[in-house]
N, C-alpha and C positions, 0 to 999 in steps of 0.2 A: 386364522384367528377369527374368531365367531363373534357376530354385533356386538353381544353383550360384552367379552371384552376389549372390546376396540373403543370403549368412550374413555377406556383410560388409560391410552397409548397416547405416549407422547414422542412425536418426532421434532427434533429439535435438527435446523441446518447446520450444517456442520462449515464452517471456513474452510478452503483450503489450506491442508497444510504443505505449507512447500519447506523444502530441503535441500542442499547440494552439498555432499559429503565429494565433492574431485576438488582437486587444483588444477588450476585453467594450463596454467603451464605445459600439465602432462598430456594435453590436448591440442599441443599446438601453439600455445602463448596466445592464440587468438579466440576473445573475447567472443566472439559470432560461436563460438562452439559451445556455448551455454544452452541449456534445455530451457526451452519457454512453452510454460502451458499458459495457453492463447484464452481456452475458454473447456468447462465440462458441464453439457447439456444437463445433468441429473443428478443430485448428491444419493439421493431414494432412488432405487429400482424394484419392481417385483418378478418374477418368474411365472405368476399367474395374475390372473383380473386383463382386466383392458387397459391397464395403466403403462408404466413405464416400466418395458420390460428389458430398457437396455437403453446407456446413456453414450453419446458420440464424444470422444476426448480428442479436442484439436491442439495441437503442440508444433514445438517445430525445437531444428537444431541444426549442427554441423551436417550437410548434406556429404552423402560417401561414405557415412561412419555409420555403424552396426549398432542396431537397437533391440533391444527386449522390452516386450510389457509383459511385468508379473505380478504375482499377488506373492506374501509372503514378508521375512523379517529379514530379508536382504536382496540385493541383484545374485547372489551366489546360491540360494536356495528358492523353494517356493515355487508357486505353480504359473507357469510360462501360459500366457493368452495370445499374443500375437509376436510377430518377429521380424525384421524388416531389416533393411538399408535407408538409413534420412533421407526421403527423395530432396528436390530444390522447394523450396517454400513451406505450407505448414501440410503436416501428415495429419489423417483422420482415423482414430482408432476405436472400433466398437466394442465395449462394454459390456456382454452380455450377462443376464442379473441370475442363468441356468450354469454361468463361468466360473461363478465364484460362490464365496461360503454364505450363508445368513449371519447375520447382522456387520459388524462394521469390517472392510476389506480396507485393507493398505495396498492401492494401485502406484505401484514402480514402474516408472521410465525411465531404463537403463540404457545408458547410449556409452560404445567401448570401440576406444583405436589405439591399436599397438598392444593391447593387453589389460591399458587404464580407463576403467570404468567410471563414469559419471552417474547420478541419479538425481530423480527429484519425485516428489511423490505425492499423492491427492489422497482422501477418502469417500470410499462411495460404500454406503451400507445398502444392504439384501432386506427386505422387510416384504415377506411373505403375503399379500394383502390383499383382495381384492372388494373391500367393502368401500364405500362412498365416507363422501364427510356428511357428517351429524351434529343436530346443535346439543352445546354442552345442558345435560340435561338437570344441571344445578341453576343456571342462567343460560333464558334458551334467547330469548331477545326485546329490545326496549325502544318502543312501548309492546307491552305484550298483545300476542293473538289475542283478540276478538276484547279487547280492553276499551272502555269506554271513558267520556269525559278528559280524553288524552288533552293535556296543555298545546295550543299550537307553535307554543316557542321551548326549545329551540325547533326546527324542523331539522332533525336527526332521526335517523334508524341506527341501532347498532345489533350486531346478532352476533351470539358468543357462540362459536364451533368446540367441540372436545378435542381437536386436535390441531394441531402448526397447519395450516395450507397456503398455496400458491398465492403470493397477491400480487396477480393479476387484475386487471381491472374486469370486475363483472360485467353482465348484460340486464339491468334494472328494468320492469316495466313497472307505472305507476299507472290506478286506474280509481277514479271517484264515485261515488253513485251517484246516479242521478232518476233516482225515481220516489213518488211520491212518501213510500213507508220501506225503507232500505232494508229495515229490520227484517220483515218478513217475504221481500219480494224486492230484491236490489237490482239495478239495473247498471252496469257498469259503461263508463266512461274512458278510451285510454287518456291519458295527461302527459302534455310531454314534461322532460325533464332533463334536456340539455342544460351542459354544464354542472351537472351537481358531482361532485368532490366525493372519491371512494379513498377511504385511507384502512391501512392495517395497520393492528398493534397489539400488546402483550396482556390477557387477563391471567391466561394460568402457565402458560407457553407462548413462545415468537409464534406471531402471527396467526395468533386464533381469533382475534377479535378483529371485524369488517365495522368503520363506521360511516353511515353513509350521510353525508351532507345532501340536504337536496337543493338544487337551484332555487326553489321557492323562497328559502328562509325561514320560512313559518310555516305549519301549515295551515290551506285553509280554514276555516271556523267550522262548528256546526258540519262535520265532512267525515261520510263513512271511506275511507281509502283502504286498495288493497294494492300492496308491491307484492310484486313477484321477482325470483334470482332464478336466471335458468342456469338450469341442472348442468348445461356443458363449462358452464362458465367460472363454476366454482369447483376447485378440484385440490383434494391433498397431495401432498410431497410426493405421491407415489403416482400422479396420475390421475386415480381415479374419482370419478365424479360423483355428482350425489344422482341418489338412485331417480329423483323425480325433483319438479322444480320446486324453489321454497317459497309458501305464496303464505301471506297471511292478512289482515283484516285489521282496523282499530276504529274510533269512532273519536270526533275530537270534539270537544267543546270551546266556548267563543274563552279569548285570553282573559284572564282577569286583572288586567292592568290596565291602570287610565291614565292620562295627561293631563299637565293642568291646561286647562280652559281660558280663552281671552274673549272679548267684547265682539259681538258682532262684527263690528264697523258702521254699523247702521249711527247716522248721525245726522237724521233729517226726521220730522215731526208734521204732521199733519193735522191740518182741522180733523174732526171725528166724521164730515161726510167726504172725507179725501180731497175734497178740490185744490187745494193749496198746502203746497210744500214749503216748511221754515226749515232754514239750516242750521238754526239757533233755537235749541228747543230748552234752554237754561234763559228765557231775558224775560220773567218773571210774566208774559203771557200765558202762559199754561199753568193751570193750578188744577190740582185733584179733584176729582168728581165734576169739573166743569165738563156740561152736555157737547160744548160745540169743540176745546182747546183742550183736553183732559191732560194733566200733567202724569209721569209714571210710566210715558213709553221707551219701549229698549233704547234709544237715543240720549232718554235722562242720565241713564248710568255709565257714562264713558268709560268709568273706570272697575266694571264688575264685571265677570268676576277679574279679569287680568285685564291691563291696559293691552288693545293689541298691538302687534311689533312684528311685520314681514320684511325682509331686505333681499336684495336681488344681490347675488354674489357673481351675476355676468359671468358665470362660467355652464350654464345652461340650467341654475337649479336656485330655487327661493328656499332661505329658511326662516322658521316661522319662530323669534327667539323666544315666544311662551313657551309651546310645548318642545322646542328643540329640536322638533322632524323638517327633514329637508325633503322639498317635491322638487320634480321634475320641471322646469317651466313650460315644456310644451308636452303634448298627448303623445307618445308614441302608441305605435303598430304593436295590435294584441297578441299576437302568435312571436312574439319578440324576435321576426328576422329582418334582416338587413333587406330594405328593399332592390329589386332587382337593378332598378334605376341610379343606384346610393342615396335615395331618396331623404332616408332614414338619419343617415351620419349627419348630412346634410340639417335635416330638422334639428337635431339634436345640440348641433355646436352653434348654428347660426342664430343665436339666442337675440340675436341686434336685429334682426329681420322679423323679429316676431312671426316667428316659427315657418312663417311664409309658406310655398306650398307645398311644404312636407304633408301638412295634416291633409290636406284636400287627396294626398293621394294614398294616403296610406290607412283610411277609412277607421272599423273598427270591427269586432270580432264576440265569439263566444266567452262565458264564463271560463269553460274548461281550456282556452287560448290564453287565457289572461293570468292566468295563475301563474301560467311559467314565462310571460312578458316582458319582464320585467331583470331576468338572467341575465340574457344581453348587455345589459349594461352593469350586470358586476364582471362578466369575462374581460369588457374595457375598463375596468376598473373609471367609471365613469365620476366624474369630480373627486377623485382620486378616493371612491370610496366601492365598497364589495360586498352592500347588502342592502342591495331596493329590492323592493318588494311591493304587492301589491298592499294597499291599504284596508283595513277590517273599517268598520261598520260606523265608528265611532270616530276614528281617522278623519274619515272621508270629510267632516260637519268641519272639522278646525280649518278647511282651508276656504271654504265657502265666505265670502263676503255681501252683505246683507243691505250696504247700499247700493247694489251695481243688479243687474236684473238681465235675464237672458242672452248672457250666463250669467250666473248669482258666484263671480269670483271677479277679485281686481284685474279691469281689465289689458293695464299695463302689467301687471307680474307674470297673468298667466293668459296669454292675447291666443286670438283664432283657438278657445275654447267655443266649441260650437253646440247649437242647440234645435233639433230638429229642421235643420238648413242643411240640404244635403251636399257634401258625403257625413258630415258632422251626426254622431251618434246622440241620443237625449243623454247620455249620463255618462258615470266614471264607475267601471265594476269594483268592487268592495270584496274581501278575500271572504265575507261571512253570507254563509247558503243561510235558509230558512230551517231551525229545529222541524217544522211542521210539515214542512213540502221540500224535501231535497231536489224538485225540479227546478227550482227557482232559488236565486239569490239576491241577496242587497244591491244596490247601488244607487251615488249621489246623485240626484235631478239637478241637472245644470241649469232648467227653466228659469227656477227662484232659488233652487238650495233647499233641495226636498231633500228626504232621505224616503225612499223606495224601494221596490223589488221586482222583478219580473222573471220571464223562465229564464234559466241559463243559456237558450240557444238564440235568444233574440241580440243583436249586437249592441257592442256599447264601447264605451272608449277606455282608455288606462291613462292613468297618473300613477306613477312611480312615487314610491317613498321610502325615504331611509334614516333609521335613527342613529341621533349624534351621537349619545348616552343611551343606554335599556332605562327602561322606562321606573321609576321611584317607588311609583304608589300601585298599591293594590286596590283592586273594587272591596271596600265591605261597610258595613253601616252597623251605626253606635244606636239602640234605641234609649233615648230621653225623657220618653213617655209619651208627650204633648209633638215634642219632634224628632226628629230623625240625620243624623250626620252622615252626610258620604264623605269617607275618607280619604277617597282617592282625590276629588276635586274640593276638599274642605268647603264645599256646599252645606249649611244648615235646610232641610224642608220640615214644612207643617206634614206629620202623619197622616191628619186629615184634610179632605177637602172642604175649601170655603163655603163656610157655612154650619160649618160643623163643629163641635165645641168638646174639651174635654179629652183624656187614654183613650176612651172608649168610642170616639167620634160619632157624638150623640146629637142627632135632628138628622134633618134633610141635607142635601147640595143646595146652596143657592142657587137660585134661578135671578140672573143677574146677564145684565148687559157688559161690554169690553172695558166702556170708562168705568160701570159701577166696582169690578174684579180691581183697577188697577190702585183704587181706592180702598177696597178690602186688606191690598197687604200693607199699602202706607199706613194705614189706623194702626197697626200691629206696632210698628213705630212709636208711634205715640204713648206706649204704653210697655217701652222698650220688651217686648214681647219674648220668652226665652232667654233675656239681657243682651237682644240684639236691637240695633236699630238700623241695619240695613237692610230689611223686610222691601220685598217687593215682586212682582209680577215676573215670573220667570223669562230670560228670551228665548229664541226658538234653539242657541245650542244647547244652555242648561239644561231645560226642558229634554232634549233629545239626550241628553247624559244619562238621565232614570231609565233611560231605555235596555231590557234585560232580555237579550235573544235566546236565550239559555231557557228560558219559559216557554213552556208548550200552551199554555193557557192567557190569561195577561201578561204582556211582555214588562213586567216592572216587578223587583223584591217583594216578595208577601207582607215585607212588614207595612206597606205603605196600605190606607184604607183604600178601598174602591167600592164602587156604588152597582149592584145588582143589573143596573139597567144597563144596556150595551147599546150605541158605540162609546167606550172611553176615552171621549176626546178632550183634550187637557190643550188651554187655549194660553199662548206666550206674547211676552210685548211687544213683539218683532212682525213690523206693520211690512204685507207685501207692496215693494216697489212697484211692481208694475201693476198690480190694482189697490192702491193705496185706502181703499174702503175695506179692505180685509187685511185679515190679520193669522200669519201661521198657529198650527196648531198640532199635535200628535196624538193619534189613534195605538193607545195600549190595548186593544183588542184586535188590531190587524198588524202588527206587527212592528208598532211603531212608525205607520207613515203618514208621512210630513202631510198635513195637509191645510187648508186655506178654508177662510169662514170671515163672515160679515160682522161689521163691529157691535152690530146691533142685536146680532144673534144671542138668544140665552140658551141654546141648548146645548154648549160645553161647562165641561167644569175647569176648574181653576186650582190650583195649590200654592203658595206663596212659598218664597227661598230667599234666603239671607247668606251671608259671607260672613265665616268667623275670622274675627278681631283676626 
């Protein structure tokens, strides 16, 4: 049978058929003298290729009593293969596929004492074959070769074959690039990918279709990946393999789903030259536009956009009941294995000890380690759940806390998060590489609660996550003219930046100081602006929500205005703890990171956001 038509051949397994046309009686009255096929190696055999050119039939019966194996439409006719006496336990009989006829063989086990014949009977079909498996060439596989903008969820492969094969568990390589322009000059990375789940099942025939689950869950962001299936590992009904291994290529984009958004935590206020901290920034000493008390910082708005809401469920994992996602309470080991020591198990349950010295010894690791981190703990089906995962980009911000400073996270929920204090890593790796530079990828600054990036071989730490629910909303935006809706965090923003006026975001930027911006969006207020009156100063995670990694140029939707000059630094209410004369800020020209500036400075810009009714 020649390639071309072999894609539409179909081998379908055939059941054993069993039969026993005796009465036990005429055998002895003893039940033991029943034929038992124990097991048959091969329903398929061929005569040629390097496949299965012959299957082992293990059986057994009345030992002493005279047997025949034949082909044919009775014990009494038909062509005789082997010939025996039942030895004691099970007999072995070979099958040869040069024995019998092409296509479907009725193999008889004749076993006869005194003259009364027993039988029972299997089928084993001849299929002449020696070509490899092929993908069906109507649906070859999903996401397609060399496919870009692939969604990272679910993280599934499936590959549809033209024909029934073995499902066997294959031998998967996964590998990432990691080089500056992957497109034209990729550099590959292996990735591991223990644990990911192979299943078979039915698109046009049993068992053409391979789908493969990968440990990750998702895959990572912004990530050119190539799996590979070797060629030994995948094999049809007959044996034979495919001719070479199946390697293919996709390119993914960042998810387009968001979550909703809670309140810093930030709940402390400062004079504008930082020296003094109020815990009560609502007791009518702050008022807007004042030089030294400015009212308008992230602390004024406890309840925007979400009130926040984290609880410890004491069983090793915080969820966060805005957005729903449950974390890790302590960092595990990047490379997601069990430390030698049990170090690991240890960390992980002993949630009352705060995390104690698990983390000190279990350090931190590569990008390409962390991806698949995270497995481990769905194979223990950890807090009785089977899909943590590494966190993307925008993740990473919801868990960060804005009153607590090196590390910028509660330090009771998520304790011995460590911050350039060795063994402690600066950050938490993020599943999202850089569109621009696939050497590097995001991850959270545990210093203040930056959002950052570095190369993928510099170490860093992991927090696990996993969702309660899949995620509701989608990223997209309504334009209104004057402003702009994101719908996934029902955020209202100004189109243009302050100072600007008009569709067409007409004049300059202001050139404006911290208290005069926080002032800029209150007045909007006043003038129920849009027919909002919750106008105000963005904090540092809303702010980090316009964040669009999917851009190779400015990291934010084209619809929003931006100003020719560069660096685009867009300044938030969200005053840093630990130098409380500065105030965070995000660089839409570097790729969205988090960065810190003096309150007094005017050379960022500003945007104002409100919260719809």
């Amino acid at each position: 049978m020649n390639k071309k038509n072999k894609i539409y051949k179909i081998l379908v397994p055939i059941t054993l058929i069993l039969q026993c046309d005796y009465n036990l009686s005429n055998l002895g009255g003893n039940v033991d003298s029943a034929i038992i096929i124990i097991s048959n190696e091969h329903d398929h055999i061929s005569s040629i290729g390097s496949g299965y050119t012959s299957s082992n039939l293990v059986w057994s019966s009345k030992a002493g009593f005279d047997y025949k194996i034949k082909t044919g439409t009775s014990c009494r006719d038909g062509t005789l293969l082997s010939e025996g006496i039942v030895p004691n336990g099970n007999e072995t009989t070979q099958i040869l596929a040069t024995s019998i006829l092409l296509g479907e063989n009725i193999i008889r086990i004749c076993v006869t004492k005194e003259g009364v014949t027993a039988e029972k009977t299997l089928v084993i079909n001849r299929i002449d074959d020696s070509t490899g498996p092929i993908l069906n060439p109507l649906q070859l596989t999903e996401p397609e070769n060399l496919a870009t903008s692939v969604n990272p969820s679910p993280g599934e492969i499936v590959v549809y074959f033209a024909e029934s094969l073995e499902t066997s568990t294959p031998v998967l390589t996964m590998e990432i690039c990691n080089a500056i322009d992957c497109t034209t000059t990729p550099t590959w990375q292996a990735v591991a990918s223990t644990n990911t789940d192979f299943s078979w099942s039915q698109t046009s025939t049993a068992n053409d279709t391979l789908t493969i689950k990968l440990s990750w869950i998702l895959f990572p962001e912004n990530a050119m990946i190539r799996w590979t299936l070797d060629l030994s590992s995948i094999k049809d009904l007959l044996g034979n393999t495919m001719l070479a291994n199946l390697q293919q290529t996709f390119t993914t984009t960042v998810r387009n789903t968001v979550w909703p958004l809670a309140h810093t935590g930030q709940t402390s206020c400062w004079k504008n030259n930082g020296a003094v901290e109020d815990l009560n920034c609502d007791d009518g000493d702050y008022v807007f536009g004042d030089a030294m008390k400015p009212a308008g910082a992230d602390a004024y708005f406890p309840n925007y956009p979400n009130v926040r809401s984290f609880i410890d469920n004491n069983d090793g994992t915080i969820k966060d009941n805005v957005t729903t996602l449950l974390w890790t309470k302590c960092s595990i080991k990047d490379d997601g294995t069990v430390a030698a020591n049990g170090l690991l198990t240890e960390q992980l349950n002993d949630h009352t000890a705060n995390c104690g010295i698990s983390h000190d010894d279990l350090g931190a690791g590569t990008w390409e380690e962390a991806i698949n981190s995270c497995s481990f703990l769905n194979q223990l089906s950890f807090a009785g759940r089977s899909n943590w995962r590494l966190p993307n980009y925008l993740e990473i911000y919801t868990h960060f806390h804005y009153q607590y400073t090196i590390p910028a996270v509660d330090h009771a929920l998520f304790p011995n998060t460590g911050y350039f204090n060795p063994p402690y890593a600066p950050g938490y790796w993020t599943s999202t590489a850089l569109v621009t530079d696939n050497t590097k990828s995001t991850y959270g600054n545990t210093y203040q609660g930056r959002h950052w990036y570095d190369l993928k071989t510099t170490p860093q730490s992991v927090r696990c996550v996993s969702e309660s629910v899949p995620p509701s909303r989608s990223r997209g935006y309504v334009d209104y003219g004057e402003t702009i809706l994101d719908q996934g965090t029902s955020l209202r923003w100004r189109k243009c930046i302050t100072g600007q006026t008009g569709v067409s975001c007409f004049g300059g930027p202001a050139i404006e100081n911290w208290v005069a911006r926080l002032n800029s969006c209150k007045v909007l207020n006043d003038t129920a602006y849009a027919g909002l009156t919750t106008w105000r100063l963005p904090s540092v995670i809303e702010l980090a929500s316009l964040l669009d990694l999917t851009q190779t140029a400015n990291q934010i939707n084209p619809l929003f205005y931006l100003p020719i000059a560069t660096p685009l630094r867009f300044v938030s209410s969200t005053t840093s703890i630990a130098v409380p004369t500065d105030v965070f800020d995000s660089n839409f020209s570097t790729e969205g990171t988090g960065n810190m500036n003096t309150r007094t400075a005017t050379s960022f810009y500003s945007r104002c956001v409100a919260s719809e009714p």
